[in-house]
C-alpha positions in Angstrom: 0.0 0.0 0.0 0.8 3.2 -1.0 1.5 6.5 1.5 -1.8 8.1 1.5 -1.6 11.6 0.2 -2.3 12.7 3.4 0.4 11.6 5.3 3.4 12.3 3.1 3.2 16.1 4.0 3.4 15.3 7.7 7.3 14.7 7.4 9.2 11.3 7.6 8.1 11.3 11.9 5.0 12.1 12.6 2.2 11.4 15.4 -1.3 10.2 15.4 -2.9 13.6 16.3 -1.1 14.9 13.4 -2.1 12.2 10.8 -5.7 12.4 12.5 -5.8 16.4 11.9 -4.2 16.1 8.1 -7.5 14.3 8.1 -6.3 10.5 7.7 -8.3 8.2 9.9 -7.3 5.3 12.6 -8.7 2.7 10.3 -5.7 3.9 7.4 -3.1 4.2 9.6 -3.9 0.7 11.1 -3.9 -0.7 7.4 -0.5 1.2 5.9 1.5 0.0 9.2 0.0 -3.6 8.6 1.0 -3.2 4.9 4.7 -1.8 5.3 4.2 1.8 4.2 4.4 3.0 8.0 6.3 2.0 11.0 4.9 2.5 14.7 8.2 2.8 16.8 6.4 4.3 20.0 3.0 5.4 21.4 1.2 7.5 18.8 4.6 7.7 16.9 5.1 6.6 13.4 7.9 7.1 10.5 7.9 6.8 6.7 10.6 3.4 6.3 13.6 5.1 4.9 15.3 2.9 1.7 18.8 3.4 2.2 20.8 3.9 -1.1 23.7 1.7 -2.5 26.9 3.6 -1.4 30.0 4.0 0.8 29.5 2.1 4.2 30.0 5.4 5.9 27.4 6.8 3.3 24.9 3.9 4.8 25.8 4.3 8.3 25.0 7.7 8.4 21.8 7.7 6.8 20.7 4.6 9.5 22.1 6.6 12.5 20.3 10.3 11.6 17.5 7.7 11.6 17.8 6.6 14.7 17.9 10.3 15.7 14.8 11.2 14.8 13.1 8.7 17.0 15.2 9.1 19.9 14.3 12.9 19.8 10.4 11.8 18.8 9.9 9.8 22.2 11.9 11.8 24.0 11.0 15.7 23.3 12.6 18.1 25.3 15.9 16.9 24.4 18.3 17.8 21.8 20.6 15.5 19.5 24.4 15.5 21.3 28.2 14.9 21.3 28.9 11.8 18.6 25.1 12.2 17.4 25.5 16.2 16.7 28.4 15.8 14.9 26.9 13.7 12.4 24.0 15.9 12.4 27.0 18.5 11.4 28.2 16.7 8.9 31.6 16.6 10.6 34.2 13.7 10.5 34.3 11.0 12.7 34.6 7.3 13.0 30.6 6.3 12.8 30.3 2.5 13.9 27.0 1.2 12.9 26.0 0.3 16.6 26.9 3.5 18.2 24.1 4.7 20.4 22.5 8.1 19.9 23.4 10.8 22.4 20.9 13.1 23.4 20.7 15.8 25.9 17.8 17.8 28.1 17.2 20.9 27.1 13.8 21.5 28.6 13.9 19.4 32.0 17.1 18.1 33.4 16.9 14.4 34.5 19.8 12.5 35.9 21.8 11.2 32.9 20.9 7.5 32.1 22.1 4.5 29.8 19.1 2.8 27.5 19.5 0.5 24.7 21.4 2.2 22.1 20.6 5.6 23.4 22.5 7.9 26.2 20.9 10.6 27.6 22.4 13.4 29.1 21.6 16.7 31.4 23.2 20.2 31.7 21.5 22.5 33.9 24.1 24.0 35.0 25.0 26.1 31.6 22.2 27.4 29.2 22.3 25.3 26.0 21.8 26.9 22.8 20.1 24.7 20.2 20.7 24.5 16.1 18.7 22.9 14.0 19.6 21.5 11.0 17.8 19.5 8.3 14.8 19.5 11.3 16.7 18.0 13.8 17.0 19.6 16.8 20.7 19.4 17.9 23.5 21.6 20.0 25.3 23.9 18.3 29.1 23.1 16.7 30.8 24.7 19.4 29.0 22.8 22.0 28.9 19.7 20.0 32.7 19.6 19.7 33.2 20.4 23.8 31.1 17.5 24.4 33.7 15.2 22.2 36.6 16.6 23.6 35.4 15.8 27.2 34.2 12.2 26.2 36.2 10.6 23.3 39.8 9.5 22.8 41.8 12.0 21.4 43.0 10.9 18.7 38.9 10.9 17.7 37.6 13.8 19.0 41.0 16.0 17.8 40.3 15.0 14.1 37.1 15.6 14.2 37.4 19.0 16.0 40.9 20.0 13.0 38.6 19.3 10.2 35.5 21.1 11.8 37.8 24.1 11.9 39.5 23.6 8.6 36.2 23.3 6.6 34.8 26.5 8.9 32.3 25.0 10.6 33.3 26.5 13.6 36.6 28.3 15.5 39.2 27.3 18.5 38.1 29.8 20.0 34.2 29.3 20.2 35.3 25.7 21.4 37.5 27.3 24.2 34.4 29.3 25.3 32.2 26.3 25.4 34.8 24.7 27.5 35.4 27.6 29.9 31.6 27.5 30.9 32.0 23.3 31.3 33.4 23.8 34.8 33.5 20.3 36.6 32.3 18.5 34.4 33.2 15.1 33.7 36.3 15.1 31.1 36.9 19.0 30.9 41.1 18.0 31.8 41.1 15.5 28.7 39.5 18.1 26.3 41.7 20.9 27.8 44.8 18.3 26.8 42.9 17.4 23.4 43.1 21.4 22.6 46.9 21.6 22.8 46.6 18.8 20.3 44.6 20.7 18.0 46.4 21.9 14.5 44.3 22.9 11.2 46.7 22.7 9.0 46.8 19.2 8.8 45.1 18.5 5.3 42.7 14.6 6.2 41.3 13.2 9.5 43.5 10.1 8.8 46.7 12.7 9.4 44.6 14.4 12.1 44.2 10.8 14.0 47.7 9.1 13.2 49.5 12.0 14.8 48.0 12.5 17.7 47.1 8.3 18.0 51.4 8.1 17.7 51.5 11.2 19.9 49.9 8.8 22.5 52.8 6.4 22.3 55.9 9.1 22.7 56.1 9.9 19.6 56.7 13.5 18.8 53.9 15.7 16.9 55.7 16.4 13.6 55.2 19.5 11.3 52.1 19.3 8.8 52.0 19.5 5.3 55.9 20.3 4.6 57.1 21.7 1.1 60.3 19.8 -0.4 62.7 21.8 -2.4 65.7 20.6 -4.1 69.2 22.0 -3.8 67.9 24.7 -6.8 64.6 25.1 -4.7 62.5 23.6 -6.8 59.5 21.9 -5.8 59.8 18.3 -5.4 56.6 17.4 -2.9 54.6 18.0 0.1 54.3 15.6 2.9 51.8 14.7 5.6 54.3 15.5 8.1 58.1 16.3 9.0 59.8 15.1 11.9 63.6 15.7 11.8 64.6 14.5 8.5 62.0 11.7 8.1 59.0 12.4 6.4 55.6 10.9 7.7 52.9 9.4 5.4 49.4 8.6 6.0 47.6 6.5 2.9 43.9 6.7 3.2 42.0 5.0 0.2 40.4 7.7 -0.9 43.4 9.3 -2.5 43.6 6.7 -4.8 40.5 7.9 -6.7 41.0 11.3 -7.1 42.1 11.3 -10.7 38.5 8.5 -11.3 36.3 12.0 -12.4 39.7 14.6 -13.0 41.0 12.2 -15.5 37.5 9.7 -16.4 40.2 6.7 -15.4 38.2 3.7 -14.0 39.0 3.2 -10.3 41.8 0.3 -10.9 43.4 2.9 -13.5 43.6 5.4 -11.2 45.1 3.1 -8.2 48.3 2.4 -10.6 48.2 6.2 -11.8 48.2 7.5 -7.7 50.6 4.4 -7.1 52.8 5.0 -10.0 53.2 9.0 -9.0 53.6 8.4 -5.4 56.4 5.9 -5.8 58.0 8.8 -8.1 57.9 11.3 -5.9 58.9 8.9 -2.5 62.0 8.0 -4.7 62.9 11.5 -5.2 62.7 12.7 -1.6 65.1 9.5 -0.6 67.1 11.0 -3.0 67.6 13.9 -1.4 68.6 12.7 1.8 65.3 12.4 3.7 63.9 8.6 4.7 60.2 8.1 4.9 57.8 6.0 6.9 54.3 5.2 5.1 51.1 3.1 7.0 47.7 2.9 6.1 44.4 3.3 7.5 44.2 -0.2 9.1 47.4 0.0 10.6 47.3 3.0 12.3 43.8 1.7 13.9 45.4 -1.5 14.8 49.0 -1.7 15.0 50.0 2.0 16.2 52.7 1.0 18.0 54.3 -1.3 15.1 53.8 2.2 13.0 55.4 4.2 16.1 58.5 1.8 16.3 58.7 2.1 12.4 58.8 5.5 13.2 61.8 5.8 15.7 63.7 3.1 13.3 64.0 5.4 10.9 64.8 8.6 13.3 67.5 6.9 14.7 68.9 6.3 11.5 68.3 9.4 9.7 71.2 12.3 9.6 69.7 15.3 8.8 73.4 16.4 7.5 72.9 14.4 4.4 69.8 15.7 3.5 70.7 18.4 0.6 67.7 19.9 -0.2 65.5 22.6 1.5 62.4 22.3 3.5 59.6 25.5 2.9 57.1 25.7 6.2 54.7 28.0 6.2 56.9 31.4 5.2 60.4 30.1 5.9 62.7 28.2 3.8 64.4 25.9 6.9 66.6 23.0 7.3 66.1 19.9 9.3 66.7 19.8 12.3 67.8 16.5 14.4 65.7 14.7 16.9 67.3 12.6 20.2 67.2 9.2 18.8 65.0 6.5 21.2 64.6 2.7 21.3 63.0 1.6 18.8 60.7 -0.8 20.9 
């Protein structure tokens, strides 16, 4: 059975009164849930079923979790969308699992935070909490939405989400900072304080944004992001992730391997061996001036980080930046290396 005209103006959630006001009728809302066209996920609550789209599994798991969002706020009014929630709301970066429970947070009424199935509900009246709403969702605001990450994920998470929230504009340190500064006593404020000294925009992916500071974790120094290579004639010879002494860190996500699939109209397994072929290039070239480099992909960095990190100090204690003969550009200053104390490798 068919939607009933109706009912598809109501919106994808709406509640009996509603559908019994657009002028619908017990009897058809009886019959469309019995036929498939409606579900009833609480008392007096129903929602159109949403056909999720062939795509990316983050694609999916994103469209099923703002799902879930909308229901959690339906039986639970008063309450906003929060912390890991909000920031998919946002459309920010983050690691999306597609179990992760939906945070929300009273707005209206402040009851003691509790745990239900795949949903978390928090209170906060001790700050006001101003509320955003995007695509109809009601949800805190960036600023707040990034505090509440800080405080309550790892940072190697919540700082990649918070660099690329300020790299794409979505918000500023410094409305973060604020959000923080009213936060006082609450549960996780030191970790997001730490997280902030992590914090550095200028790191181009969240893959860089979580490697560093995941390494960062294990002792291994932060290294400077997104560092021009010049030859002896200063010519450009590459960019890396990121510089530490004179051994240049590389984090492979996939998605760099398709970026020439629409520049170039190369099918995807063309332009693997193109992006292959042109980073193997270029990695020979910087070895050939001096510098060694340490690559890992997404997998190991979630995985093995502390195989990567000893990779990592291998190739610092080995490295001399004296026989590197080229010229580093960062930010507005043509530089050298310069040497890091060597540690154990294990």
């Amino acid at each position: 059975m068919r939607l009933p005209h109706e009912l598809r103006s109501l919106g994808p959630i709406f509640t009996r009164s509603s559908a019994l006001e657009a002028g619908s009728s017990a009897y058809v809302l009886e019959r469309t849930t019995a036929d498939g066209a409606l579900v009833r996920f609480g008392r007096g609550l129903y929602r159109v079923p949403v056909e999720l789209e062939d795509g990316q599994p983050w694609e999916v798991a994103r469209a099923e979790h703002l799902r879930r969002c909308r229901e959690a706020q339906a039986v639970h009014p008063g309450h906003v969308i929060s912390h890991q929630s909000a920031a998919v709301v946002h459309g920010m970066q983050l690691r999306l699992h597609p179990a992760m429970s939906v945070h929300l947070t009273s707005v209206d009424r402040a009851p003691c935070s509790r745990r239900e199935p795949g949903l978390v509900m928090h209170h906060a009246d001790s700050v006001s909490n101003d509320v955003a709403v995007v695509d109809g969702i009601r949800t805190t605001t960036p600023a707040r939405t990034i505090a509440d990450v800080l405080r309550t994920s790892r940072p190697p998470n919540s700082v990649a989400l918070f660099d690329a929230a300020v790299r794409d504009g979505l918000v500023t340190a410094q409305a973060v900072r604020r959000v923080l500064d009213t936060q006082v006593r609450w549960r996780g404020r030191p970790r997001a304080r730490q997280a902030m000294q992590l914090h550095d925009p200028r790191r181009e992916s969240w893959l860089e944004s979580f490697s560093f500071v995941a390494l960062h974790e294990l002792g291994v120094p932060l290294p400077e992001p997104q560092v021009q290579v010049l030859d002896e004639g200063f010519h450009f010879v590459g960019r890396v992730d990121g510089l530490l002494g004179s051994v240049f860190l590389e984090a492979d996500g996939e998605s760099k391997y398709y970026l020439l699939t629409e520049e170039l109209g190369l099918t995807p397994a063309e332009s693997v061996a193109r992006v292959l072929e042109k980073q193997s290039d270029r990695h020979e070239r910087l070895v050939g001036l001096g510098l060694q480099g340490v690559r890992w992909t997404t997998r190991e960095i979630q995985r093995e980080p502390g195989l990567v990190a000893r990779r990592i100090w291998a190739a610092v204690n080995t490295a001399n930046p004296a026989d590197f003969n080229g010229w580093l550009r960062i930010g507005d200053r043509i530089t050298r290396p310069q040497p890091l104390p060597h540690r154990a490798a294990g």
